[in-house]
PQR file of N, CA, C, O and H, with PARSE charges and radii, in Angstrom:
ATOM      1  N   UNK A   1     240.385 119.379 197.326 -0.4000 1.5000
ATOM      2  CA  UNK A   1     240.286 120.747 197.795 -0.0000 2.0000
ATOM      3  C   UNK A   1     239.796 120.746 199.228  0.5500 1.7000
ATOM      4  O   UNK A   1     238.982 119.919 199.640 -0.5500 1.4000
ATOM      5  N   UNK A   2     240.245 121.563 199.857 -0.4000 1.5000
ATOM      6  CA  UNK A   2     239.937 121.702 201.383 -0.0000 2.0000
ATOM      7  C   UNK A   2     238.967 122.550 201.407  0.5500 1.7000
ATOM      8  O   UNK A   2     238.320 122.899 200.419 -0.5500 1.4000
ATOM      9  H   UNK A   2     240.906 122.234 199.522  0.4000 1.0000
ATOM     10  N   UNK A   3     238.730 123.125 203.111 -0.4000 1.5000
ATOM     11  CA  UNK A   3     237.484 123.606 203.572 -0.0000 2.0000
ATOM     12  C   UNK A   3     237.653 125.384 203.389  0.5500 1.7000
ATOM     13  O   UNK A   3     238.264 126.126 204.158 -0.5500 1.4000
ATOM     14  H   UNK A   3     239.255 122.842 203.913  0.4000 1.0000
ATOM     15  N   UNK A   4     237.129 125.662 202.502 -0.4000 1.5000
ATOM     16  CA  UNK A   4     237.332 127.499 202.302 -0.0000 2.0000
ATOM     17  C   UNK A   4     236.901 128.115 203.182  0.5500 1.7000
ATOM     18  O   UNK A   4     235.723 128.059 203.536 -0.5500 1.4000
ATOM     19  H   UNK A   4     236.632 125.060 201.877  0.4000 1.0000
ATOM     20  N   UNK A   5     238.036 129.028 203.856 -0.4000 1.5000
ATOM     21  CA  UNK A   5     238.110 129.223 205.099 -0.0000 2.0000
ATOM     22  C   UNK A   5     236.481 130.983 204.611  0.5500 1.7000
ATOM     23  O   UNK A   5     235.933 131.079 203.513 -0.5500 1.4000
ATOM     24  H   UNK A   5     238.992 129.073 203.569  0.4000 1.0000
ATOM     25  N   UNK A   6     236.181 132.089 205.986 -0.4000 1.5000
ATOM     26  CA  UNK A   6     235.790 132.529 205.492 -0.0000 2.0000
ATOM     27  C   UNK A   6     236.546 133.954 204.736  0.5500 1.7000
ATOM     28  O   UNK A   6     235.896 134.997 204.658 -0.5500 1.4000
ATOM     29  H   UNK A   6     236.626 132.011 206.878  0.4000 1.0000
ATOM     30  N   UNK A   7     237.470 133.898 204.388 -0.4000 1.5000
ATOM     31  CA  UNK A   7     238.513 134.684 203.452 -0.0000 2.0000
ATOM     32  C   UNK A   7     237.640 134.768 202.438  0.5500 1.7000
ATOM     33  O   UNK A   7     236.800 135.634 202.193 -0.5500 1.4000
ATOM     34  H   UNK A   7     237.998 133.051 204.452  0.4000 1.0000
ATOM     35  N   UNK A   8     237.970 133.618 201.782 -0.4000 1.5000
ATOM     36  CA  UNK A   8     237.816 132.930 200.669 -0.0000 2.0000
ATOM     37  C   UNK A   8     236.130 132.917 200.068  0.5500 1.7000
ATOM     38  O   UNK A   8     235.869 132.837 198.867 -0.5500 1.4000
ATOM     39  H   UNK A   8     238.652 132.915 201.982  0.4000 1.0000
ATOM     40  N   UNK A   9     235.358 132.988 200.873 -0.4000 1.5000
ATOM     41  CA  UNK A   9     234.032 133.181 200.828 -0.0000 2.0000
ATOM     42  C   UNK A   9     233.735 134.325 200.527  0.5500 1.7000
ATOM     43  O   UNK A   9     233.114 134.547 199.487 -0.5500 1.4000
ATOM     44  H   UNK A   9     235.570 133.053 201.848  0.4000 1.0000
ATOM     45  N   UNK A  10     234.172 135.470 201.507 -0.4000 1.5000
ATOM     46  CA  UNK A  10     234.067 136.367 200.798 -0.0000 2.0000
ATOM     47  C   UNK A  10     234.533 137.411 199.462  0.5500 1.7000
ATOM     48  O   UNK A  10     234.134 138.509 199.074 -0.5500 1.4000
ATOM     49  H   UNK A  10     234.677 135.290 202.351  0.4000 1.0000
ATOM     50  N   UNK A  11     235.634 136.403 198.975 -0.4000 1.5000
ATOM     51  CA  UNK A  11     236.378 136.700 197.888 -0.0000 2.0000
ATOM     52  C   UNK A  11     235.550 136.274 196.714  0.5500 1.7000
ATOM     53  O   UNK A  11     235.510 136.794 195.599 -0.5500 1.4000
ATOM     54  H   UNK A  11     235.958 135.511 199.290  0.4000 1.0000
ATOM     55  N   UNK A  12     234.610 134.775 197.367 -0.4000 1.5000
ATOM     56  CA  UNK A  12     233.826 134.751 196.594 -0.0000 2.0000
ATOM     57  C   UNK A  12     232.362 135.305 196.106  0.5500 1.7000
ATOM     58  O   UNK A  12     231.458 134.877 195.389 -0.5500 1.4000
ATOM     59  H   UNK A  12     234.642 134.353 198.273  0.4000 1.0000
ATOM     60  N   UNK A  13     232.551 136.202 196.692 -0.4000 1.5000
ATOM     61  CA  UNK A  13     230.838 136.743 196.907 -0.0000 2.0000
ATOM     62  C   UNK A  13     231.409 137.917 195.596  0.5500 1.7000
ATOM     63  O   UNK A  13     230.586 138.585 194.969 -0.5500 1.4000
ATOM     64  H   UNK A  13     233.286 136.550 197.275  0.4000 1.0000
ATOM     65  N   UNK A  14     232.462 137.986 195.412 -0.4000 1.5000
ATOM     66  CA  UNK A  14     232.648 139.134 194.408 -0.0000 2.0000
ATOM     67  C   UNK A  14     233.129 138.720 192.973  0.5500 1.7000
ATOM     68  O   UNK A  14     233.256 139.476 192.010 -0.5500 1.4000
ATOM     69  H   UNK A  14     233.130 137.444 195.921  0.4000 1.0000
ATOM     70  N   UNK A  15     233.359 137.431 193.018 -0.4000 1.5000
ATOM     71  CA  UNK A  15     233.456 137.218 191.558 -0.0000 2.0000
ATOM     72  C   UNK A  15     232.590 137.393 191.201  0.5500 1.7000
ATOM     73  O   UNK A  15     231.586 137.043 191.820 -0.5500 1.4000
ATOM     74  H   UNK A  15     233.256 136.817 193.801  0.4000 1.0000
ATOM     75  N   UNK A  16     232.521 138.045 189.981 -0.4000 1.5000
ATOM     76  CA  UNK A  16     231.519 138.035 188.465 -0.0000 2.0000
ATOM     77  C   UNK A  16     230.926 139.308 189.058  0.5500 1.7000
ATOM     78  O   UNK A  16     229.695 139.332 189.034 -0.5500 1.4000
ATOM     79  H   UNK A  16     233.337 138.329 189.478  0.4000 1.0000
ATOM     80  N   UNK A  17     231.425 140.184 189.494 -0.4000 1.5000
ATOM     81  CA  UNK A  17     230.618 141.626 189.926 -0.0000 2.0000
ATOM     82  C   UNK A  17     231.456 143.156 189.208  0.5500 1.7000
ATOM     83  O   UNK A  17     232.664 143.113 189.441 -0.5500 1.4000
ATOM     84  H   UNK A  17     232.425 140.164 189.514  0.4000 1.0000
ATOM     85  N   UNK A  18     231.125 144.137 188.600 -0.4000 1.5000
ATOM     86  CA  UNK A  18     231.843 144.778 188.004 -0.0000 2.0000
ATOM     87  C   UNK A  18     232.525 145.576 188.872  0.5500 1.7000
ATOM     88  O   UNK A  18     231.857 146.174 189.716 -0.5500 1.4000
ATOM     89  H   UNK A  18     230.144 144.173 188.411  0.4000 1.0000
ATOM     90  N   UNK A  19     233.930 145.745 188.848 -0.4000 1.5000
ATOM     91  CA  UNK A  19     234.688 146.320 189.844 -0.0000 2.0000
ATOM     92  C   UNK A  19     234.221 147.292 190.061  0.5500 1.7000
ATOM     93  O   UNK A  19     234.395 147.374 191.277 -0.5500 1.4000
ATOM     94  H   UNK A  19     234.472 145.259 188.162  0.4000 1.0000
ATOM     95  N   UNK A  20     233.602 148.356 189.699 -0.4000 1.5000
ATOM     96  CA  UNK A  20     233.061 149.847 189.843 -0.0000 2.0000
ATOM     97  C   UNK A  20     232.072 149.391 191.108  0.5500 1.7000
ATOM     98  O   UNK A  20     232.394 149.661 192.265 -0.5500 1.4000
ATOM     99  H   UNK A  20     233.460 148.290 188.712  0.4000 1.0000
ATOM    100  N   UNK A  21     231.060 148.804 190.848 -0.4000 1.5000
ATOM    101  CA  UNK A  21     230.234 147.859 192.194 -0.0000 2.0000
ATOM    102  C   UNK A  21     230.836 147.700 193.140  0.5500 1.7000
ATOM    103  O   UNK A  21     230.443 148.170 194.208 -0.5500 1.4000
ATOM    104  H   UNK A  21     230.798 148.585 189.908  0.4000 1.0000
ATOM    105  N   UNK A  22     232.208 146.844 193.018 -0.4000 1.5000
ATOM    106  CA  UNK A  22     232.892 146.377 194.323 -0.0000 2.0000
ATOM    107  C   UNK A  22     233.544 147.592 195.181  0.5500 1.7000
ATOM    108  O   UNK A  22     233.750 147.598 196.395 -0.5500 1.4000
ATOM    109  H   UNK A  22     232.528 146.462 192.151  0.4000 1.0000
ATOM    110  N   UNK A  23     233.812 148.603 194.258 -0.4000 1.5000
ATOM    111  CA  UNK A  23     234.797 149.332 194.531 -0.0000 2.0000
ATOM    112  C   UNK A  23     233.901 150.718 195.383  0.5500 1.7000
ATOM    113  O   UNK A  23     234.333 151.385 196.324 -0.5500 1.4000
ATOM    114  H   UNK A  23     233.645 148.598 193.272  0.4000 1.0000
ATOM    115  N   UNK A  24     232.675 150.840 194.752 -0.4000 1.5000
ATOM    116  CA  UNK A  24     231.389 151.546 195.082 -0.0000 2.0000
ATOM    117  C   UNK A  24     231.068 151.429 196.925  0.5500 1.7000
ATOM    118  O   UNK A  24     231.324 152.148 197.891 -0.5500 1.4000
ATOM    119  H   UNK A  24     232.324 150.299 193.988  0.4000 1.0000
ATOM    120  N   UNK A  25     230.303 149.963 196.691 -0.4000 1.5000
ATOM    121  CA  UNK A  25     230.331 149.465 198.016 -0.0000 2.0000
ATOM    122  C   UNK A  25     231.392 149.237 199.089  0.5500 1.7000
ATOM    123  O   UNK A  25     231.175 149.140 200.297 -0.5500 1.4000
ATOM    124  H   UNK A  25     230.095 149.379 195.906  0.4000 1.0000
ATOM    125  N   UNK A  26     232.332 149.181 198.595 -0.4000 1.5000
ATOM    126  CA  UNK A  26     233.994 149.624 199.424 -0.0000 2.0000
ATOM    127  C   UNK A  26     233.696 150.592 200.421  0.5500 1.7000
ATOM    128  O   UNK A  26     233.391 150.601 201.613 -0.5500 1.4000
ATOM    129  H   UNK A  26     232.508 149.259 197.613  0.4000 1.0000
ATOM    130  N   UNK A  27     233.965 151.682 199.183 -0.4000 1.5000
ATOM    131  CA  UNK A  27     233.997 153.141 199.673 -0.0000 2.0000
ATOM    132  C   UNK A  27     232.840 153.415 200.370  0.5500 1.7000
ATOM    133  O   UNK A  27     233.220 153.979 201.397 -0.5500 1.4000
ATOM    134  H   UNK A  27     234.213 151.674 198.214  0.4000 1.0000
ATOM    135  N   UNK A  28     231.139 153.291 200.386 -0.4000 1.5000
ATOM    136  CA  UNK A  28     230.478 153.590 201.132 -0.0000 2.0000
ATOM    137  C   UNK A  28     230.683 152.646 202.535  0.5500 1.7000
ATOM    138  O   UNK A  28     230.999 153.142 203.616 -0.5500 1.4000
ATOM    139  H   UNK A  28     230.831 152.833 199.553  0.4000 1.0000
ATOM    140  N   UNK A  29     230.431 151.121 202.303 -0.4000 1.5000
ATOM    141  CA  UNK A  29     231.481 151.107 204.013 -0.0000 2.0000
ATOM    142  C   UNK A  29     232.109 151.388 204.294  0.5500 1.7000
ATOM    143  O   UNK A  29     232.359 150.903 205.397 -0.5500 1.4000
ATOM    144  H   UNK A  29     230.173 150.719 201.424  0.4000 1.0000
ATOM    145  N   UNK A  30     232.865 152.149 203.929 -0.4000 1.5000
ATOM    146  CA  UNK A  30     234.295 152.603 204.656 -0.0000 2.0000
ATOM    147  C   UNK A  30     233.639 153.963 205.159  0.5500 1.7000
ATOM    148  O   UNK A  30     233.729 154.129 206.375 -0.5500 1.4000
ATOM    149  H   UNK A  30     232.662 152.542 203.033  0.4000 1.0000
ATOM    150  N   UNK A  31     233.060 154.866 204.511 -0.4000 1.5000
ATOM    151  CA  UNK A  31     232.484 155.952 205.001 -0.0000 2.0000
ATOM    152  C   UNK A  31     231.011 155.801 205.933  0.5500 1.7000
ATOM    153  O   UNK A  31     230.339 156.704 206.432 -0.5500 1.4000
ATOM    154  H   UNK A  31     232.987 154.731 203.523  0.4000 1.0000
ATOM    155  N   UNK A  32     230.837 154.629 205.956 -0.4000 1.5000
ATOM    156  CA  UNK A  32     229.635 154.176 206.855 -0.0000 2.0000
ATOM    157  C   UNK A  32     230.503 154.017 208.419  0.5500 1.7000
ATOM    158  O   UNK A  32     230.124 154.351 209.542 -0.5500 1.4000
ATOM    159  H   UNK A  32     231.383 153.896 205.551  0.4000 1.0000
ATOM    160  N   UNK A  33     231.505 153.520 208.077 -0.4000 1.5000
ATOM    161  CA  UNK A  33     232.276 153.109 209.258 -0.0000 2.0000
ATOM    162  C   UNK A  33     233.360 153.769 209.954  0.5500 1.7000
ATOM    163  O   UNK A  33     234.007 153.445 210.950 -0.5500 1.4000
ATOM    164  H   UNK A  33     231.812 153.250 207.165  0.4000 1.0000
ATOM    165  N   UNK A  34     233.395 154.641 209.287 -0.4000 1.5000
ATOM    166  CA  UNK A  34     234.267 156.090 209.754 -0.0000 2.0000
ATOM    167  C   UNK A  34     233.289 157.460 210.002  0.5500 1.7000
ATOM    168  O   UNK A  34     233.701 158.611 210.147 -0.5500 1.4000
ATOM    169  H   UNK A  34     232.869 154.904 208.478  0.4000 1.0000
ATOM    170  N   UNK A  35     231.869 157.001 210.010 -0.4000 1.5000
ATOM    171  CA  UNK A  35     231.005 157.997 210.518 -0.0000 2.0000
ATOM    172  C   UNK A  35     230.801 159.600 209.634  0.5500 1.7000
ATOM    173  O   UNK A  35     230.332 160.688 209.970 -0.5500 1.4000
ATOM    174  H   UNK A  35     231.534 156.066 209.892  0.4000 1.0000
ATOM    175  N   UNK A  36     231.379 159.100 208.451 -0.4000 1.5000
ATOM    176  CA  UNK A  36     231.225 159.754 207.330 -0.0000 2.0000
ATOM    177  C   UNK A  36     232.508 160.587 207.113  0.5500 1.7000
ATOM    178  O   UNK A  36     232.721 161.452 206.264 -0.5500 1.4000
ATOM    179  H   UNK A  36     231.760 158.217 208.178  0.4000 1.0000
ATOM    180  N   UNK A  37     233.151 160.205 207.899 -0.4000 1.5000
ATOM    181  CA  UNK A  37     235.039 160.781 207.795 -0.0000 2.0000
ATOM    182  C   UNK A  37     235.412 160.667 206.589  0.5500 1.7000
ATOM    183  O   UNK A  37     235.593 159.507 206.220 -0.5500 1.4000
ATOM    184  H   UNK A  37     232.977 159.502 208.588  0.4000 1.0000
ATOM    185  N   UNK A  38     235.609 161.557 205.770 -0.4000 1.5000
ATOM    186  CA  UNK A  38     235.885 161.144 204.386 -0.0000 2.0000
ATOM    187  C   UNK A  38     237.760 161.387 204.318  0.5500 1.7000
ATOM    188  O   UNK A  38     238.570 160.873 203.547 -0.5500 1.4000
ATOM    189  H   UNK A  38     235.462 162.500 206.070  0.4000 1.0000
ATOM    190  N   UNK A  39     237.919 162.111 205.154 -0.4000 1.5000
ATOM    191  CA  UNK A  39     239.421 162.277 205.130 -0.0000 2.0000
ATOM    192  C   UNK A  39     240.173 160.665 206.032  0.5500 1.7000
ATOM    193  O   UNK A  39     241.173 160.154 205.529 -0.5500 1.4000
ATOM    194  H   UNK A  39     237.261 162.529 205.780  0.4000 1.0000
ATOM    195  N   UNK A  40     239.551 160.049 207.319 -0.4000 1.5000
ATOM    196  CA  UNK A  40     239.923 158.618 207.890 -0.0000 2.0000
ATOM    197  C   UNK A  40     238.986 157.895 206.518  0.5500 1.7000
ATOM    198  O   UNK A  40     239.748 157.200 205.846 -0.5500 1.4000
ATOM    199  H   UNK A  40     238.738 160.464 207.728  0.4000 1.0000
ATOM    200  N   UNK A  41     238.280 157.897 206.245 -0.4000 1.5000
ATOM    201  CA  UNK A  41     238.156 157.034 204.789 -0.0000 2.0000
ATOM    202  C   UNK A  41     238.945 157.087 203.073  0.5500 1.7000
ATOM    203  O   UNK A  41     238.824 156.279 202.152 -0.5500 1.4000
ATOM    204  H   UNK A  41     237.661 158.462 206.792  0.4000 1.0000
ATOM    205  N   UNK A  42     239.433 157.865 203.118 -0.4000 1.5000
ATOM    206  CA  UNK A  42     240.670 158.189 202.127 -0.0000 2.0000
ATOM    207  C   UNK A  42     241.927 157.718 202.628  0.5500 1.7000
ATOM    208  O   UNK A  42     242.793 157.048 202.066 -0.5500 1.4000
ATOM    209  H   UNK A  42     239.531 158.521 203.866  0.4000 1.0000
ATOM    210  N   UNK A  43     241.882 158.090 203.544 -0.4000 1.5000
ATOM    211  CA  UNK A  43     243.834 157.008 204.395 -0.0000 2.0000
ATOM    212  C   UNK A  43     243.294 155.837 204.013  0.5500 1.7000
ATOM    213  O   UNK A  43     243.574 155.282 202.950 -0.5500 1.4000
ATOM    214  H   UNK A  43     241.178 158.634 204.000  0.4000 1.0000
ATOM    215  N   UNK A  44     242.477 155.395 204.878 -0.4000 1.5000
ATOM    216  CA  UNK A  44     241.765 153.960 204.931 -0.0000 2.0000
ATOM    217  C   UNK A  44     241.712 153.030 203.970  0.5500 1.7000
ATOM    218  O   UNK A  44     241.633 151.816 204.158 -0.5500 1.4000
ATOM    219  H   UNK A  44     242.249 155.846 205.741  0.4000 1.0000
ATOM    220  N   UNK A  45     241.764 153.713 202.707 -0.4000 1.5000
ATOM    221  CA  UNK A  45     241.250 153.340 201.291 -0.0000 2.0000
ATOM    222  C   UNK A  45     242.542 153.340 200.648  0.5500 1.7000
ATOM    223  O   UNK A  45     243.072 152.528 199.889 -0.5500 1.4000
ATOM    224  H   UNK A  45     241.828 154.699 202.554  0.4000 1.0000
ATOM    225  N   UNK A  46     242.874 154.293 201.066 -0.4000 1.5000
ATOM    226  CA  UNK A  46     244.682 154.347 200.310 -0.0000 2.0000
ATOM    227  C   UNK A  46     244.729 155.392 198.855  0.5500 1.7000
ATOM    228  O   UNK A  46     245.478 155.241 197.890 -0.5500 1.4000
ATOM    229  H   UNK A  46     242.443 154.952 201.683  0.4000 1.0000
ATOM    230  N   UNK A  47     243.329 156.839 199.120 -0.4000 1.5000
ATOM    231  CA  UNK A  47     243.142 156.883 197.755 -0.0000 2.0000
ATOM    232  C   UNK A  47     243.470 158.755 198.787  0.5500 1.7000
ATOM    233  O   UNK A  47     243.552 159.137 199.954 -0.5500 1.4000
ATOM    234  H   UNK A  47     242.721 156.962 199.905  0.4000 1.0000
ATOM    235  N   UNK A  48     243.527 159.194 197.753 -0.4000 1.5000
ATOM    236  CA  UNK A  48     243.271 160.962 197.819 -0.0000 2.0000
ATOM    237  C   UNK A  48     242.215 161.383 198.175  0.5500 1.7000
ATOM    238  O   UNK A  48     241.264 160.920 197.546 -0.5500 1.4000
ATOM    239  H   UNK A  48     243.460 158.883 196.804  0.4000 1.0000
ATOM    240  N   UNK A  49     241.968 162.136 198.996 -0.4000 1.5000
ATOM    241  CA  UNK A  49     240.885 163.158 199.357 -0.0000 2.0000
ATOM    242  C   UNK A  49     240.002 163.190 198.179  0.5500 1.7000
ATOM    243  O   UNK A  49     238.957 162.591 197.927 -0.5500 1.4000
ATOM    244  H   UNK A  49     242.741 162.513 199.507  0.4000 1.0000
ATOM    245  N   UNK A  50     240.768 164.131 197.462 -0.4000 1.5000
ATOM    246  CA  UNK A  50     240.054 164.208 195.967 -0.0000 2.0000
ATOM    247  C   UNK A  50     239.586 163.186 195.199  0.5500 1.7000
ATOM    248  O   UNK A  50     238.668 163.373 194.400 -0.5500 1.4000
ATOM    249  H   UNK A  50     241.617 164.618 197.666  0.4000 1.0000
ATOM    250  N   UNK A  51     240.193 161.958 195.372 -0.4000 1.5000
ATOM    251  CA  UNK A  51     239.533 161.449 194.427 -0.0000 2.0000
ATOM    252  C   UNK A  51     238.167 160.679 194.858  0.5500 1.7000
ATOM    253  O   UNK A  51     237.213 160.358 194.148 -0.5500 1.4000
ATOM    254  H   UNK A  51     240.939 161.807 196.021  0.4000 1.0000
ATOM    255  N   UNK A  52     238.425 160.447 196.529 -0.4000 1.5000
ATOM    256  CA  UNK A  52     237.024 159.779 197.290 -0.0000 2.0000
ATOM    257  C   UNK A  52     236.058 161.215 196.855  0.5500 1.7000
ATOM    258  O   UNK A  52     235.011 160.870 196.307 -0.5500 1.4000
ATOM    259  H   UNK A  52     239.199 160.707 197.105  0.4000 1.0000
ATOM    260  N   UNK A  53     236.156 162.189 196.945 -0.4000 1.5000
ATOM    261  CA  UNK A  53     235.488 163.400 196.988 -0.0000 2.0000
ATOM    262  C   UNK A  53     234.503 163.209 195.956  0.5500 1.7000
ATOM    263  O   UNK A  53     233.283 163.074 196.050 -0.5500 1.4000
ATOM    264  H   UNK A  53     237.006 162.468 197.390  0.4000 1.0000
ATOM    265  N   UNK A  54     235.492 163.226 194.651 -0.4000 1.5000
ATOM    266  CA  UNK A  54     235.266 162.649 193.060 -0.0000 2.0000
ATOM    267  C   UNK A  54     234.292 161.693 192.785  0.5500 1.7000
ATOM    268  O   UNK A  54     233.642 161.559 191.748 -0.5500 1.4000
ATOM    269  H   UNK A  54     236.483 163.336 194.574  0.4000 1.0000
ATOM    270  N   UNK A  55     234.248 160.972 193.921 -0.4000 1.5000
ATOM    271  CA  UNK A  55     233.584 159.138 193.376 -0.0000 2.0000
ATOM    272  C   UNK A  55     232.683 159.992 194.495  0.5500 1.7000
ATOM    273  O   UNK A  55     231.925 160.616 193.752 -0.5500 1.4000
ATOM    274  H   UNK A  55     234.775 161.081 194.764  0.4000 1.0000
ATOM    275  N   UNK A  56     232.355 160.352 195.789 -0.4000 1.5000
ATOM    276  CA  UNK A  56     231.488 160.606 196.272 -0.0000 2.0000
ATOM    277  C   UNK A  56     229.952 161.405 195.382  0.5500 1.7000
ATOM    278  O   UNK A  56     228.817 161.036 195.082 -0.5500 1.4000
ATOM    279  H   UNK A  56     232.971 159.846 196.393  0.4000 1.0000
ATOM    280  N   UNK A  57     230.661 162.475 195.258 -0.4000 1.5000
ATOM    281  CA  UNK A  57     229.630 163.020 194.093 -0.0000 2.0000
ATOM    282  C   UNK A  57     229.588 162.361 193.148  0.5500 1.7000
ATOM    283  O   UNK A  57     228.655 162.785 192.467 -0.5500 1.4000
ATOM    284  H   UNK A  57     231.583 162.776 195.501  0.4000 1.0000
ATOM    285  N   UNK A  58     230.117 161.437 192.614 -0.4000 1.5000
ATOM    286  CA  UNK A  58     229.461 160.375 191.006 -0.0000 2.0000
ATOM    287  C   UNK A  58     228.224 159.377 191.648  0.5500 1.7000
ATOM    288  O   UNK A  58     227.311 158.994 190.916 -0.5500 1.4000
ATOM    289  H   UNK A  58     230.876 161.093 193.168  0.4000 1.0000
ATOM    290  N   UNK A  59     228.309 158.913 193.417 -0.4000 1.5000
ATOM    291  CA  UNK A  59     227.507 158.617 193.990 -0.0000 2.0000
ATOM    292  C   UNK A  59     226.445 158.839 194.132  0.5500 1.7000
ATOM    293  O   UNK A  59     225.501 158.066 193.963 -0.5500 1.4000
ATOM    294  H   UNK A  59     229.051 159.224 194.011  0.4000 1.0000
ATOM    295  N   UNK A  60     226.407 160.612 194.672 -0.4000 1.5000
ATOM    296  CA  UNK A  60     225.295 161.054 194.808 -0.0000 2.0000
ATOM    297  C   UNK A  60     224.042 161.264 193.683  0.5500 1.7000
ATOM    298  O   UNK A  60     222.831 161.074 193.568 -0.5500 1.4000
ATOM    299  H   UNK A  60     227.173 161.240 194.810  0.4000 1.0000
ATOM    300  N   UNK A  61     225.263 161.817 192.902 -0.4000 1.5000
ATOM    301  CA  UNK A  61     224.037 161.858 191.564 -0.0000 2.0000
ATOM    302  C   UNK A  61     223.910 160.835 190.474  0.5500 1.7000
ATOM    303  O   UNK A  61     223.699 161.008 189.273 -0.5500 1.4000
ATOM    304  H   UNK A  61     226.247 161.971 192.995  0.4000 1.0000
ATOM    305  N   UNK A  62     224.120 159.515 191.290 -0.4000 1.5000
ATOM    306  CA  UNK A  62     223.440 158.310 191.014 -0.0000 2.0000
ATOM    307  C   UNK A  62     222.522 158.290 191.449  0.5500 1.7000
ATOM    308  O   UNK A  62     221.582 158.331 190.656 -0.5500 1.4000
ATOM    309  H   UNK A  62     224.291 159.374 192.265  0.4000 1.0000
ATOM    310  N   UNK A  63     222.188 158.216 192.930 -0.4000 1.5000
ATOM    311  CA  UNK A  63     221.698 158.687 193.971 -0.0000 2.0000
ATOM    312  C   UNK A  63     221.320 157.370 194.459  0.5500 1.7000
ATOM    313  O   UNK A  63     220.306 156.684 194.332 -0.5500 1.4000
ATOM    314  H   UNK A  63     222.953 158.183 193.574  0.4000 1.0000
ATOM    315  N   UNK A  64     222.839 157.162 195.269 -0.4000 1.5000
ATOM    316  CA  UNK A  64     223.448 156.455 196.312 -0.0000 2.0000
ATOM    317  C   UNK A  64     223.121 156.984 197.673  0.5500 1.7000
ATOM    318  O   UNK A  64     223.053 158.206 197.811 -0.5500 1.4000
ATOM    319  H   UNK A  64     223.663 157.719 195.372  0.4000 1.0000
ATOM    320  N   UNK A  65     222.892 156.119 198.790 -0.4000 1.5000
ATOM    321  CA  UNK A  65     222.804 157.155 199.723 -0.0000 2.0000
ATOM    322  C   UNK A  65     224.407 157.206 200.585  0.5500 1.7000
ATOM    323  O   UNK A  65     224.927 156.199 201.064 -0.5500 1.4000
ATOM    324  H   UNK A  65     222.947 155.127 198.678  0.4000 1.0000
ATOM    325  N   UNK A  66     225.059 158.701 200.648 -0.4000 1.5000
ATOM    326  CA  UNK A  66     225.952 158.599 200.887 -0.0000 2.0000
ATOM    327  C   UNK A  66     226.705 159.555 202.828  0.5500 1.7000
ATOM    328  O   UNK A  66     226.882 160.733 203.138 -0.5500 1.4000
ATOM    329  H   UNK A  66     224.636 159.519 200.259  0.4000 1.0000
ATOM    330  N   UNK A  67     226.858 158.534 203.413 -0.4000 1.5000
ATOM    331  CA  UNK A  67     227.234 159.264 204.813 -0.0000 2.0000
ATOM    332  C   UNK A  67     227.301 160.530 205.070  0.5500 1.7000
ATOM    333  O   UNK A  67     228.082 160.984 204.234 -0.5500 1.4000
ATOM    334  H   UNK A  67     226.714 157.577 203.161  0.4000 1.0000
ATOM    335  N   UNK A  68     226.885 161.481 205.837 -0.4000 1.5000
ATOM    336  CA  UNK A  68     227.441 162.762 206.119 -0.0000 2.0000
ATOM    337  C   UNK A  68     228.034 162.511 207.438  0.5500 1.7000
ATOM    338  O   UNK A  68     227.830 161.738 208.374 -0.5500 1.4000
ATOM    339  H   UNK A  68     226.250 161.112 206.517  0.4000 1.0000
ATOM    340  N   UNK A  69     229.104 163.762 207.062 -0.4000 1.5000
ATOM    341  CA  UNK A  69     230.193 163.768 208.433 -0.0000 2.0000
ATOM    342  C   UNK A  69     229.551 163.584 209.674  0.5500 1.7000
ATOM    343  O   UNK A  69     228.539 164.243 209.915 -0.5500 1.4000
ATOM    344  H   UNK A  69     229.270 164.390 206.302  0.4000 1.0000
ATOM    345  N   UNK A  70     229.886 162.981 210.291 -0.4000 1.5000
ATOM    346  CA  UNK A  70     229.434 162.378 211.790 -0.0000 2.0000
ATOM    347  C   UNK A  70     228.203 161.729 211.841  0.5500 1.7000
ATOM    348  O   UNK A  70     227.552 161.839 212.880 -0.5500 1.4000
ATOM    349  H   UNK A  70     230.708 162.446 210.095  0.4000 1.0000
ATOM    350  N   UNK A  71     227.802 161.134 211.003 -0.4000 1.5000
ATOM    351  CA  UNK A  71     226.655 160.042 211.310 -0.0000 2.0000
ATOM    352  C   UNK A  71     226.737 158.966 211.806  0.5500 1.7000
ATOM    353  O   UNK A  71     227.680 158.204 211.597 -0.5500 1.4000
ATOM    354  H   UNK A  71     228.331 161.044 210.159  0.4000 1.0000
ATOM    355  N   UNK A  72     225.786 158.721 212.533 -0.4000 1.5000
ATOM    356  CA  UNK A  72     225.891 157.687 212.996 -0.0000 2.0000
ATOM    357  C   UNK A  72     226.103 156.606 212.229  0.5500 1.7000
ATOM    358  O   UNK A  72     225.661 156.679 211.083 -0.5500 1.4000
ATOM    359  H   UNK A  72     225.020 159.340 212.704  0.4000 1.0000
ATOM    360  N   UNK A  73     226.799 155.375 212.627 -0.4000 1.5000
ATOM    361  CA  UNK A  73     226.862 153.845 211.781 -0.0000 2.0000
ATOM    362  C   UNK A  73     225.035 153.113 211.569  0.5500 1.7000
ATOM    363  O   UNK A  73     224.203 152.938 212.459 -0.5500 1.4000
ATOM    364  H   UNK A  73     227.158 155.316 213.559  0.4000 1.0000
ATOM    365  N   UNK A  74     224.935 152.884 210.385 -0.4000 1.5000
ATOM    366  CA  UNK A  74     223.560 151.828 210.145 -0.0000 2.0000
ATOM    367  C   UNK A  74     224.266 150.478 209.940  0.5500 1.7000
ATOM    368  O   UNK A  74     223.604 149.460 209.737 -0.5500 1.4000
ATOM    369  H   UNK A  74     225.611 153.026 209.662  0.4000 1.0000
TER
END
């Protein structure tokens, strides 16, 4: 086996993690990094308005902390 490039590293940082997790932390970087754009984070994502909307509020009242429109990046 050869030298795992860092692709592959980070492909591995997610085995054995429950997709809802992976998929969780997705979506809040993506809205971390679109400055809380939830509409450029729905293209981005490849998902519906509605349904980031959907998972946003299942976030909150987890109580995730979740971007508001135009914030700055942490």
């Amino acid at each position: 086996m050869g030298d795992a490039g860092p692709e592959a590293t980070a492909v591995n940082d997610l085995v054995g993690l429950p997709v809802a997790q992976v998929e969780r932390d997705l979506i809040l970087a993506t809205l971390r990094e679109t400055r809380g754009n939830r509409t450029h984070a729905a293209h981005i994502l490849g998902v519906s308005i509605r349904t980031l909307r959907n998972k946003i509020a299942a976030y909150v009242a987890e109580g995730y902390y979740v971007p508001e429109p135009g914030s700055a990046v942490h």
